[in-house]
C-alpha positions as CSV (number, residue, x, y, z in Angstrom):
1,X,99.5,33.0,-79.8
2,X,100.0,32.4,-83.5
3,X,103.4,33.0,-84.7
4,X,103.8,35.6,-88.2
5,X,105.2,34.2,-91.4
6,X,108.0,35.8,-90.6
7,X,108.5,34.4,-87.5
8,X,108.1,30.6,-88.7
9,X,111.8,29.9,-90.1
10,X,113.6,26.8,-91.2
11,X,117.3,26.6,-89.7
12,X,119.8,24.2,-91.2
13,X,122.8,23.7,-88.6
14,X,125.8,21.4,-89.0
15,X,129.4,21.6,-88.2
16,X,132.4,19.8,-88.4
17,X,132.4,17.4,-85.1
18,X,128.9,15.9,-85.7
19,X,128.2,13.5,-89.3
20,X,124.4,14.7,-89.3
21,X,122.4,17.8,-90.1
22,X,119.7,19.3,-87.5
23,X,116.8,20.7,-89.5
24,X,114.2,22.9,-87.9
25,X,111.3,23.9,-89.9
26,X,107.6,25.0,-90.0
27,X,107.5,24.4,-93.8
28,X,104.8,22.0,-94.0
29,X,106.0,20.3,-97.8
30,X,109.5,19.8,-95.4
31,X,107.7,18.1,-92.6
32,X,105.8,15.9,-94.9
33,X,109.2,15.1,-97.3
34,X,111.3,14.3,-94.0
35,X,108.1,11.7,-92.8
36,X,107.7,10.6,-96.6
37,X,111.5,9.1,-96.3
38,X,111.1,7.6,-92.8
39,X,112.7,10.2,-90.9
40,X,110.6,11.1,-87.6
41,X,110.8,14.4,-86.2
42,X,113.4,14.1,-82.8
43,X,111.6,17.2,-81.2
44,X,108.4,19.4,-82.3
45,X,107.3,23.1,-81.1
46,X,104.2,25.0,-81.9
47,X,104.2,23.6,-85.3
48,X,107.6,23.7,-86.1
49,X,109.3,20.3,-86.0
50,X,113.3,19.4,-85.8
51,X,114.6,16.6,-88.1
52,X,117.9,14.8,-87.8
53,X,119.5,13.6,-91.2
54,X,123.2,12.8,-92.8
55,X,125.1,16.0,-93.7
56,X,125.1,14.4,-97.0
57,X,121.8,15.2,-97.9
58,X,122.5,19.0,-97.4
59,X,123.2,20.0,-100.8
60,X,124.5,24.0,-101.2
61,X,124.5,25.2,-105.0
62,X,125.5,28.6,-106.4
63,X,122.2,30.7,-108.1
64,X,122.1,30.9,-111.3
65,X,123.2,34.2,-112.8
66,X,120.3,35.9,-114.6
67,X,121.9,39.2,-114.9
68,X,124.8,41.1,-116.2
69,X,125.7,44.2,-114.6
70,X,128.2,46.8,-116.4
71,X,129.4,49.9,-115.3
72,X,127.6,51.9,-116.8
73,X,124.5,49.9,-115.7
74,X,125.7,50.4,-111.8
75,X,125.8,54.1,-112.5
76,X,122.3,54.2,-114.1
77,X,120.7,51.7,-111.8
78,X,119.6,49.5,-114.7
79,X,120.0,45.6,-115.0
80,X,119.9,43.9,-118.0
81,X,119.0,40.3,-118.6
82,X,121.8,37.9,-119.9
């Protein structure tokens, strides 16, 4: 059975007791970037494949802010750009 687009996720988990990153993905461009750097996948599954790396190569950035919304633009419903 072939799994929807929806269905095929990446998942990013760390937490505070372990120094690395688990990263589970179907993203093809991810699988070939984490084999690209030497990093083999530690488990695969119907396509999807699970990569260990440092958590210092998880890197979280704010968007950037396109639009400015006023109050009279929340009333109307209309945005704006910047």
């Amino acid at each position: 059975m072939r799994l929807s687009r929806y269905q095929r996720e990446t998942c990013i988990v760390f937490n505070e007791a372990e120094d690395f990153a688990t990263i589970f993905t179907y993203r093809r461009s991810w699988q070939r970037y984490f084999e690209a750097i030497g990093n083999k996948p530690y488990r695969t599954n119907r396509g999807g494949r699970e990569y260990h790396c440092p958590k210092g190569w998880i890197k979280l950035s704010r968007p950037a802010k396109k639009y400015k919304i006023t109050s009279s633009d929340a009333k109307q419903g209309t945005l704006f750009p910047v």
